[in-house]
N, C-alpha and C positions, 0 to 999 in steps of 0.2 A: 504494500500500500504506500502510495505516496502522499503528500499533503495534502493536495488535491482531490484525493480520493476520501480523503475523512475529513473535510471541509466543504458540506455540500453548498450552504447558501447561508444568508445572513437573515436572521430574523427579524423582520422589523412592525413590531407595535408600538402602541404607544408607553406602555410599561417599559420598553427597549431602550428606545430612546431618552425617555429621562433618564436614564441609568448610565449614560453615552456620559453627563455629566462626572461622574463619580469614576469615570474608564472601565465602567460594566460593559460588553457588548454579547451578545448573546448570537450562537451561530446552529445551525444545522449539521448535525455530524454522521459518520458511519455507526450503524449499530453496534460493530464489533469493536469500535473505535474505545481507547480506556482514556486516562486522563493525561498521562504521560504521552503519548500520542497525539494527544489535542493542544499540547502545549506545543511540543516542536512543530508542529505542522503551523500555529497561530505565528510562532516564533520567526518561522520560514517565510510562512506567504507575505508577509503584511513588514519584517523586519523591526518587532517589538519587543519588549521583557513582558513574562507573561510570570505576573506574582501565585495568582491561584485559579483552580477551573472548577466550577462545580458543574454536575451533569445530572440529568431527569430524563426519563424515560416516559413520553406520552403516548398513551394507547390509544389504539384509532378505534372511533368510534362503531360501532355496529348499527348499519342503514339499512332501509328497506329499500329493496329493488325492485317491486310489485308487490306482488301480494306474497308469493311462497320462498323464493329465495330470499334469505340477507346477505348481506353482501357487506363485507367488514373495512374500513379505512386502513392501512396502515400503520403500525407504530412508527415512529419517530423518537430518535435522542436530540435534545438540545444541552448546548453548552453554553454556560456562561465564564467567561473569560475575562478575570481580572486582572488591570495590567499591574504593574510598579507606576510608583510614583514618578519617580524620575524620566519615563516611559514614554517616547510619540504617541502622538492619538495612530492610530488607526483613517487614514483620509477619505476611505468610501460613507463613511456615517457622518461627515460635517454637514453635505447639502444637506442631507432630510432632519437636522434637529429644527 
């Protein structure tokens, strides 16, 4: 796996973004992806210090697809990714705060 590969997309709501101030940024990662992995890869793509990462695992929803099949969403991991202080921001998350 490269970095790439355990960095799928950047989350962004609005709980995200306020958190942009504080150097929280919250990303979309590989299932199989652990923490140690999600730091170098943050470390690599973006060229920052990554102080801490917390991770949560959300379950996807179970939908109706007519009447007799369900048909389930996806799980998903998110990461959130604290930098160091002394740390660049991150420049994809400027425009949208």
């Amino acid at each position: 796996m490269n970095a790439y590969d355990i960095i799928i997309r950047p989350v962004i709501t609005e709980q995200s973004m306020a958190d942009v101030a504080d150097k929280k940024y919250v990303f979309q990662v590989a299932i199989g992806a652990d923490k140690t992995q999600i730091k170098a890869a943050v470390e690599e793509i973006f060229g920052v210090k990554v102080a801490k990462v917390n991770t949560l695992i959300q379950h996807g929803k179970v939908k109706r697809t007519g009447a007799y099949p369900k048909g389930k969403r996806s799980d998903i991991k998110k990461a959130v990714v604290t930098l160091t202080a002394d740390s660049k921001t991150i420049e994809f998350f400027e425009g949208m705060v």
